[in-house]
Backbone as a chain_set.jsonl record, in Angstrom:
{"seq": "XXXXXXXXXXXXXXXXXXXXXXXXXXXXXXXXXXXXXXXXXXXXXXXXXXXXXXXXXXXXXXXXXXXXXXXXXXXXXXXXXXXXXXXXXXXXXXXXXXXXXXXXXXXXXXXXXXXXXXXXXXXXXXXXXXXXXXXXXXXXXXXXXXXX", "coords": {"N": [[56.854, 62.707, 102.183], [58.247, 64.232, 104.353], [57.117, 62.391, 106.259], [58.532, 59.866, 105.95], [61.169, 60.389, 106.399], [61.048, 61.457, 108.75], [60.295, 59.202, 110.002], [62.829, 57.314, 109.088], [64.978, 58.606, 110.911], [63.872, 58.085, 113.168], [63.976, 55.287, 113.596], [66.779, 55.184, 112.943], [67.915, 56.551, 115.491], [66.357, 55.071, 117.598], [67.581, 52.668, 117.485], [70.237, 53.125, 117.945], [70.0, 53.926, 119.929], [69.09, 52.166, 121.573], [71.682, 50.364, 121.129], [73.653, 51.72, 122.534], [72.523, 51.431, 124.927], [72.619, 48.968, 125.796], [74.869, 48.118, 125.399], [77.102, 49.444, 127.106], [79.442, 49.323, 128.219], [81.069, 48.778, 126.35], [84.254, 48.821, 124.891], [84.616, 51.64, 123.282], [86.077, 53.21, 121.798], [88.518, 51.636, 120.675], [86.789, 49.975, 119.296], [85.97, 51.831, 117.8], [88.239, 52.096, 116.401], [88.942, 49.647, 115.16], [87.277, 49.239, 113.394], [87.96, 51.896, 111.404], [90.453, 51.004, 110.346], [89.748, 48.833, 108.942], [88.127, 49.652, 107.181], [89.744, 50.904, 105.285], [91.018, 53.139, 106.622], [93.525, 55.706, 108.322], [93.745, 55.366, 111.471], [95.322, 56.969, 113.118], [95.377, 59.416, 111.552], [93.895, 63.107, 111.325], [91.278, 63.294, 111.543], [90.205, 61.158, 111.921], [91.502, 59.927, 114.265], [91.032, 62.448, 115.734], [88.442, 61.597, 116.299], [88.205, 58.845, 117.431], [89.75, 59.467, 119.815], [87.876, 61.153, 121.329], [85.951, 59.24, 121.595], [87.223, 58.122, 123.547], [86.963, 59.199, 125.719], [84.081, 57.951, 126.533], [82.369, 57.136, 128.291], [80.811, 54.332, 130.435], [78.581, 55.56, 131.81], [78.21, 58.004, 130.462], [77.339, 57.023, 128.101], [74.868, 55.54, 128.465], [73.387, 57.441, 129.471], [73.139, 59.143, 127.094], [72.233, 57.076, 125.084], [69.531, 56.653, 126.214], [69.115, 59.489, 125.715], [68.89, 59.35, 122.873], [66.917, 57.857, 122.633], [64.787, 58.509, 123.391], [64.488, 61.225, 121.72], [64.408, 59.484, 119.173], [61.602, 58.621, 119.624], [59.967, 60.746, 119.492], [60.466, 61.501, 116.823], [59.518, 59.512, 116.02], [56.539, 59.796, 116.684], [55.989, 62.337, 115.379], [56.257, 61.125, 112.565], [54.316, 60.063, 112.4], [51.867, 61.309, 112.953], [52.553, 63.296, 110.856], [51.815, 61.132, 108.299], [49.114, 60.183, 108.936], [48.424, 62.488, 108.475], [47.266, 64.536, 110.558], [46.74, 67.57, 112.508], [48.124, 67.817, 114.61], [50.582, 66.476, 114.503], [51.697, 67.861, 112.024], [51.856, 70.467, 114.115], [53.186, 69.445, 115.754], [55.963, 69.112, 114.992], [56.548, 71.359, 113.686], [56.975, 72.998, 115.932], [59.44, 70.95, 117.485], [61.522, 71.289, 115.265], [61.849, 73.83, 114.937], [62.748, 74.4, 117.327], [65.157, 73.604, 117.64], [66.735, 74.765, 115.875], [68.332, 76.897, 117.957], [70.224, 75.279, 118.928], [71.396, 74.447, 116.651], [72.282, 77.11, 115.451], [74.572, 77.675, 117.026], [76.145, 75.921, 117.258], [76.985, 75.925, 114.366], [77.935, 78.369, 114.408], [80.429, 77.985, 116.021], [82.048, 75.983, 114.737], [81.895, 75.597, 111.638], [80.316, 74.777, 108.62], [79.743, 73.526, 105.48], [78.193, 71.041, 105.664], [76.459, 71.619, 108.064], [75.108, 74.202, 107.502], [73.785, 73.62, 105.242], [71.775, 71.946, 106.831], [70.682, 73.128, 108.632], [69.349, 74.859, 106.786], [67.448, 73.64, 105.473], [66.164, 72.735, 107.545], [64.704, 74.992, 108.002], [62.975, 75.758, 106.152], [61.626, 73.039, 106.175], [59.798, 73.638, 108.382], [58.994, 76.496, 107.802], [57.503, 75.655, 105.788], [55.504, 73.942, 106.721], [54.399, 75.787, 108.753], [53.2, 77.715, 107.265], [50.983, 76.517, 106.351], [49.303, 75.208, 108.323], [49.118, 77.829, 108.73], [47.185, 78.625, 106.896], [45.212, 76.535, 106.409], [44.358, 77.156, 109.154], [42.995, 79.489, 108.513], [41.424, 79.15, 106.551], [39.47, 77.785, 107.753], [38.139, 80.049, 109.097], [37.136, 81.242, 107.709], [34.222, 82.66, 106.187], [31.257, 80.137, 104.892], [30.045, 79.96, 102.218]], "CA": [[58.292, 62.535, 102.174], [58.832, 64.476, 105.397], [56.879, 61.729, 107.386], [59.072, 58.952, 105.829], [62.553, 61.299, 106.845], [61.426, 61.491, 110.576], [60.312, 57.282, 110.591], [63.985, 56.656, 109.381], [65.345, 59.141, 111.729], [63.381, 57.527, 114.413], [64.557, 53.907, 113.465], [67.817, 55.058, 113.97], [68.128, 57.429, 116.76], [66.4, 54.192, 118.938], [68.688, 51.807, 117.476], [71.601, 53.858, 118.397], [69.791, 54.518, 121.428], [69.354, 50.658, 122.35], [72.802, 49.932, 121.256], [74.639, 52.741, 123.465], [71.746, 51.175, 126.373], [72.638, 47.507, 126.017], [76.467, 47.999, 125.371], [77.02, 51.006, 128.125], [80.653, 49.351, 128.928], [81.637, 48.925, 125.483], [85.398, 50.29, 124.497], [83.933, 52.445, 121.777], [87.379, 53.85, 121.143], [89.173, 50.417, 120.152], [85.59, 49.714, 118.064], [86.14, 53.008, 116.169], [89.981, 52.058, 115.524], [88.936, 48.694, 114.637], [86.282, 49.836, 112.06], [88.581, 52.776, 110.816], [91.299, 50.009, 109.946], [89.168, 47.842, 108.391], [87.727, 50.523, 106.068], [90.792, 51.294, 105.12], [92.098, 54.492, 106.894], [94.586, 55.608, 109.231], [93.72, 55.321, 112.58], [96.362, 57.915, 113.714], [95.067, 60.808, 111.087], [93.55, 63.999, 111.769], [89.815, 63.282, 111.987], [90.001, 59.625, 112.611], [92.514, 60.352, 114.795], [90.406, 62.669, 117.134], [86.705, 60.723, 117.167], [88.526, 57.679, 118.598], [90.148, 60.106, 121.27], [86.59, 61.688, 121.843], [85.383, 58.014, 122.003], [87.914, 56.981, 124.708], [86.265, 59.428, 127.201], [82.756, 57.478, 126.387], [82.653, 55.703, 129.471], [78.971, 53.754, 130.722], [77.662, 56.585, 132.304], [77.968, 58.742, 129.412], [76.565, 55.942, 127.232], [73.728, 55.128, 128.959], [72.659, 58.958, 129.445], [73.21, 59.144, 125.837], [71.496, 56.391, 124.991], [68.32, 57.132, 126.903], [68.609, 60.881, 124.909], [68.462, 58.88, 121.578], [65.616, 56.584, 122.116], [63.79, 59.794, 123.714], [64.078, 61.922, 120.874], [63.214, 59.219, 118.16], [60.402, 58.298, 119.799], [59.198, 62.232, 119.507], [60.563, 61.665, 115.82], [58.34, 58.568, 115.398], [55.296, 60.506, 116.733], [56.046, 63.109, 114.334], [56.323, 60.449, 111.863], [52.753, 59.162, 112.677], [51.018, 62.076, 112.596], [52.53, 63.821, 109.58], [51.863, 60.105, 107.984], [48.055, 59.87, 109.075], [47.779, 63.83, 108.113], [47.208, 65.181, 111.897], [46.879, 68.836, 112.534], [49.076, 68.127, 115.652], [51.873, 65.992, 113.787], [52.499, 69.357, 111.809], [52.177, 70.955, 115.206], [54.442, 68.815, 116.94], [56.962, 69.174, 114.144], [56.858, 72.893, 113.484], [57.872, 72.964, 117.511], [60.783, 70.607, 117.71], [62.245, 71.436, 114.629], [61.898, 75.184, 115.699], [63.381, 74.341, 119.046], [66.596, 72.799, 117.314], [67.483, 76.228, 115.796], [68.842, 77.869, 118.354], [71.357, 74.703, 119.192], [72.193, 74.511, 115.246], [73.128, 77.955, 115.225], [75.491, 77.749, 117.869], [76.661, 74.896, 116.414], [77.405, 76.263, 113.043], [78.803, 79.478, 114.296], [81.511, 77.983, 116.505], [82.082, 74.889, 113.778], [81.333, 75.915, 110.849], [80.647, 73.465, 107.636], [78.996, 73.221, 104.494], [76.848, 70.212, 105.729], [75.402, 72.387, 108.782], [74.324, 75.454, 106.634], [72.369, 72.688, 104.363], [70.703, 71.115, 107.642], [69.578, 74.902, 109.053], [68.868, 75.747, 105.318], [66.586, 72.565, 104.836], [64.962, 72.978, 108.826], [64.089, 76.402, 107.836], [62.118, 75.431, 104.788], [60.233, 72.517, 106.156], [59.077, 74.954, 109.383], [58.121, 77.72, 107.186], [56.561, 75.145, 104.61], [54.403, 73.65, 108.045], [53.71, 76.798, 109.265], [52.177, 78.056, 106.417], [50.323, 74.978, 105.886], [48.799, 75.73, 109.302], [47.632, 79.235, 108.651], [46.504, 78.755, 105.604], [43.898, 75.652, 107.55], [43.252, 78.37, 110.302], [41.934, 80.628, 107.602], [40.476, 78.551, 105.962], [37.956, 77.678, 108.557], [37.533, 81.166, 109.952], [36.274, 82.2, 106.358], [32.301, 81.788, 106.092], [31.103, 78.856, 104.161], [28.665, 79.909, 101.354]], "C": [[58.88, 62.906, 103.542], [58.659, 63.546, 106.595], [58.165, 60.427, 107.176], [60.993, 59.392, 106.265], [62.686, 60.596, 108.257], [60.898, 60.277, 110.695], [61.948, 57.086, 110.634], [64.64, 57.213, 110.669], [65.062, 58.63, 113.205], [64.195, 56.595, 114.701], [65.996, 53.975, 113.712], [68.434, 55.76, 115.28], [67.709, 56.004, 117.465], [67.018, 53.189, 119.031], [70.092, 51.701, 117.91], [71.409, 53.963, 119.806], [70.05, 53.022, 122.231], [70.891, 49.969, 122.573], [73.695, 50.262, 122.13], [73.851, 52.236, 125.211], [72.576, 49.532, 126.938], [74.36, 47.171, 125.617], [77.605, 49.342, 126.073], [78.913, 50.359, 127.974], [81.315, 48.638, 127.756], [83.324, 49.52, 125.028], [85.072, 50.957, 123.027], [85.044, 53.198, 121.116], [88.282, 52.64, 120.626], [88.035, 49.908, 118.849], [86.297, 50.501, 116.926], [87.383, 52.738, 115.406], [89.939, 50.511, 114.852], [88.122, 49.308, 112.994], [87.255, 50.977, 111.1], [89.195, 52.136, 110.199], [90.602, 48.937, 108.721], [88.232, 48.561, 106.897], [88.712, 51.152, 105.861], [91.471, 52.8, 105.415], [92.602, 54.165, 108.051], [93.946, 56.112, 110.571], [94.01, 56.93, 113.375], [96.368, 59.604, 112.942], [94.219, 61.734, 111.989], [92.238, 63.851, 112.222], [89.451, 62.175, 112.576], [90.244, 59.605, 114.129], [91.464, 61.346, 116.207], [88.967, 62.209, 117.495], [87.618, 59.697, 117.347], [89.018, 58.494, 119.777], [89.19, 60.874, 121.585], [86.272, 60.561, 122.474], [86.051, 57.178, 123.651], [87.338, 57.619, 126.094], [85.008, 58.789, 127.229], [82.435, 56.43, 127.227], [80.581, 55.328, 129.617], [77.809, 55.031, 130.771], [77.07, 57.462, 131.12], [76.851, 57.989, 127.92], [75.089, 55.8, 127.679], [73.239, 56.571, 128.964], [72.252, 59.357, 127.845], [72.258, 59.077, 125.008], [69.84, 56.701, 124.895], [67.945, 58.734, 125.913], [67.587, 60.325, 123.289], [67.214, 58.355, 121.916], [64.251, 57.81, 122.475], [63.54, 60.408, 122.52], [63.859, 61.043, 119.549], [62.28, 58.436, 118.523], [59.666, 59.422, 119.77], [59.538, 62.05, 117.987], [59.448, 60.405, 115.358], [56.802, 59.141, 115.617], [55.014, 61.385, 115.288], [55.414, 62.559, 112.95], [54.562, 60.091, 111.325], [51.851, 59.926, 111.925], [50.89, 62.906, 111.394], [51.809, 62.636, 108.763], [50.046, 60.312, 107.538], [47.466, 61.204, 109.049], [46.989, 64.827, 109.673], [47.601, 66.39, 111.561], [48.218, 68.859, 113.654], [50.47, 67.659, 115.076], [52.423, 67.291, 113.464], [53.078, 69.695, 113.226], [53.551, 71.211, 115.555], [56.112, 69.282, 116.277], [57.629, 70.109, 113.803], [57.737, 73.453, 114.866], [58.916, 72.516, 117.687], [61.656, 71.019, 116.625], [62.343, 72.752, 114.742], [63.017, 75.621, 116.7], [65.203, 74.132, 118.521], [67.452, 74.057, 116.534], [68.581, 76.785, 116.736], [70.311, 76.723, 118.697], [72.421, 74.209, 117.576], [73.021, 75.849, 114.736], [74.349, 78.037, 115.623], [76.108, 77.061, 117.52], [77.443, 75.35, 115.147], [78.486, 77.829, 113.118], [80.227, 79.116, 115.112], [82.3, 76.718, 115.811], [81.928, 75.061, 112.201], [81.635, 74.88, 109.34], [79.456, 73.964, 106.328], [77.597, 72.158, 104.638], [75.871, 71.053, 106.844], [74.979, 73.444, 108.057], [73.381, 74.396, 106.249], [71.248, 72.501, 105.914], [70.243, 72.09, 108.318], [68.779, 74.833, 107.83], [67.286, 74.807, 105.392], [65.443, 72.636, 106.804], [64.105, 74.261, 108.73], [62.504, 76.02, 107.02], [61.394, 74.177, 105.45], [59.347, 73.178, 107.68], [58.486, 75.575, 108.798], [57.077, 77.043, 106.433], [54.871, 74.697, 105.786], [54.068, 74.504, 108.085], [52.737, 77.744, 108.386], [51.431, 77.625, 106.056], [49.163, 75.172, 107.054], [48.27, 76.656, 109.427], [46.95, 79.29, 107.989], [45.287, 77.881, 106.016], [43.658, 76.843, 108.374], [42.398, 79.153, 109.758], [41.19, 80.318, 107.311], [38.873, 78.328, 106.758], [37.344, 78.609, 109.154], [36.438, 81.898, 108.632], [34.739, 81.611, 106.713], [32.272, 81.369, 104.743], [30.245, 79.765, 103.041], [27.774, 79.741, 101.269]], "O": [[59.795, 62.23, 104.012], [59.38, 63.543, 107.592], [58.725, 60.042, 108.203], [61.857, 58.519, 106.354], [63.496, 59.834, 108.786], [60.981, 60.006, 111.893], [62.514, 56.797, 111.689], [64.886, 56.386, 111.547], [65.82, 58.736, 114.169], [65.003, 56.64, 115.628], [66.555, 53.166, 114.452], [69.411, 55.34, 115.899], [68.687, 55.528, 118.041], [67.22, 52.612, 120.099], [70.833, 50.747, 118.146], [72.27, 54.06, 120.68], [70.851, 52.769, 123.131], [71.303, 49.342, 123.549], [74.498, 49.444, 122.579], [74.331, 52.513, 126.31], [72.941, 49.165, 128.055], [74.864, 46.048, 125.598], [78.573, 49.911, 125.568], [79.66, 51.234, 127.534], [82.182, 47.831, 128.091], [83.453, 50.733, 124.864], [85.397, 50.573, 121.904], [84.92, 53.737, 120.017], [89.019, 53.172, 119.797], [88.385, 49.556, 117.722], [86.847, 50.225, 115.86], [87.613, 53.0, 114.225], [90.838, 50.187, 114.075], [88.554, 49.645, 111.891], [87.168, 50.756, 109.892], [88.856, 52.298, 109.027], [91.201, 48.446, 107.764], [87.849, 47.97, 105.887], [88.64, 52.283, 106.34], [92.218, 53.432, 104.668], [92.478, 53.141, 108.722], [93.657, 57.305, 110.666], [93.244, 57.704, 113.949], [96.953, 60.608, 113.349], [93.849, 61.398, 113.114], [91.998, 64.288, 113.347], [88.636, 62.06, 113.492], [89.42, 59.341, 115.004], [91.282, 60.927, 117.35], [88.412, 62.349, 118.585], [88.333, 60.607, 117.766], [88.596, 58.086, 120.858], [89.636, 61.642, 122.439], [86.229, 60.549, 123.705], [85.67, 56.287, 124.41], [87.216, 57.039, 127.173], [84.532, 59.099, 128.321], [82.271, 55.23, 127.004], [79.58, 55.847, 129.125], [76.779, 55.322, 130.162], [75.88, 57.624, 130.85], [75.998, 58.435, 127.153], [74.219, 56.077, 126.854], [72.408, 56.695, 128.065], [71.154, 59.814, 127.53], [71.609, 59.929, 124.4], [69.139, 56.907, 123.905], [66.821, 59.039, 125.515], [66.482, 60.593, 122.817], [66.358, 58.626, 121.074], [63.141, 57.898, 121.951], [62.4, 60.252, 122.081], [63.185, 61.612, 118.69], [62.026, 57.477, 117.794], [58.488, 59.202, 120.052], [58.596, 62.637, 117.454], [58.679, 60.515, 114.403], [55.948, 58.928, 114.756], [54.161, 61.193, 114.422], [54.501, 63.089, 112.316], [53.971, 59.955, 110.254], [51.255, 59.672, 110.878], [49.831, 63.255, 110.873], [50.803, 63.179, 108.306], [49.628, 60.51, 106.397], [46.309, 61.369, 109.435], [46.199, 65.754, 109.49], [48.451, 66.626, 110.702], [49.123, 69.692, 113.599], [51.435, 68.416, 115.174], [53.276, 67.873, 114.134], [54.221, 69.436, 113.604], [54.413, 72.084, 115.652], [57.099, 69.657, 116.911], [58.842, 70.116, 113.594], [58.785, 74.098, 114.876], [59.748, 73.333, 118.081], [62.806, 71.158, 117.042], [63.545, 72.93, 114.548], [63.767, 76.586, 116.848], [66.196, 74.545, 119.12], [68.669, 74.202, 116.65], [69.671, 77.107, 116.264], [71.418, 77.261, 118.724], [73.585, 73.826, 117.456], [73.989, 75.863, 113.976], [75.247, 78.396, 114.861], [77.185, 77.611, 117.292], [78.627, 75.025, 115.062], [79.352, 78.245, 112.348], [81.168, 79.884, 114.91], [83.32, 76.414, 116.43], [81.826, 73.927, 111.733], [82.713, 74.385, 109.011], [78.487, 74.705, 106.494], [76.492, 72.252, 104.105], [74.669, 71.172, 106.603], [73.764, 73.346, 108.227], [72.304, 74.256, 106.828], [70.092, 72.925, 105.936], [69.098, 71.869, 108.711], [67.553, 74.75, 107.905], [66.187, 75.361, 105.358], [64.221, 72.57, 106.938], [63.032, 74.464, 109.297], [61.331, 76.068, 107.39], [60.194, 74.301, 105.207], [58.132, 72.995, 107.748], [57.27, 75.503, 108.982], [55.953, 77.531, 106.318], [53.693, 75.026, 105.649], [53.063, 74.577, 107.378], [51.745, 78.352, 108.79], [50.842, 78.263, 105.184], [48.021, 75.297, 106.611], [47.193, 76.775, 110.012], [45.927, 79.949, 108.179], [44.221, 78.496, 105.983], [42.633, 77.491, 108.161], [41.318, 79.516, 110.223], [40.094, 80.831, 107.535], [37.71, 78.594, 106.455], [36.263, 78.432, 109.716], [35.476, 82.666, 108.636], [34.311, 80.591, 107.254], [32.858, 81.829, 103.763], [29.588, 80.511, 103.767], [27.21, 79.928, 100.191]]}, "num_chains": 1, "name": "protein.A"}
């Protein structure tokens, strides 16, 4: 289940990534107010209201840097993907590491933001880390024990 998470995750982080590559000079703030409109809310509200005025600073540069982040990190999520997939000691590895790594920018995150959906997405990185990592010692042991 966790390999089929980090494929979708992949699929769209590089889709997002290609799109933000191959549409750098996009107005992504007239998009969002088109799309907002069209799914019927108000433009001019509170949340709508400030991701289109985030979006209007989203000039090429920023896009394209962006971009390039996304397709980077789900192509480390499609690895992931692979190796959890095809049962690799390193897949875990790899997995126990980046999702490790992403702690310390979720905390920060959650303590100056704070939400109900970020607690879940710490809560739920915690638990498949610890679930890996124990998964991992429990193989190290395993092979250090003598055979019979």
């Amino acid at each position: 289940m966790l390999a089929a998470e980090r494929a979708l995750r992949a699929v769209v982080l590089v889709g997002i990534g290609l799109i933000l590559l191959t549409h750098a000079h996009a107005d992504w703030a007239d998009l969002a107010r088109r799309v907002a409109e069209r799914a019927g809310l108000d433009p001019s509200q509170n949340v709508t209201g400030r991701l289109i005025s985030k979006l209007a600073g989203f000039g090429p540069r920023k896009a394209q840097r962006d971009g390039g982040i996304a397709i980077g990190y789900g192509l480390l999520e499609a690895a992931e993907a692979y190796g959890l997939l095809r049962r690799r000691e390193w897949g875990e590895y790899l997995t126990v590491v980046s999702t490790a790594l992403l702690f310390i920018p979720e905390v920060q995150e959650l303590l100056s933001k704070p939400s109900l959906l970020k607690v879940c997405a710490l809560v739920l990185n915690i638990v498949i880390v610890g679930y890996l990592a124990l998964r991992l010692v429990r193989r190290h042991d395993d092979r250090r024990r003598p055979q019979p």
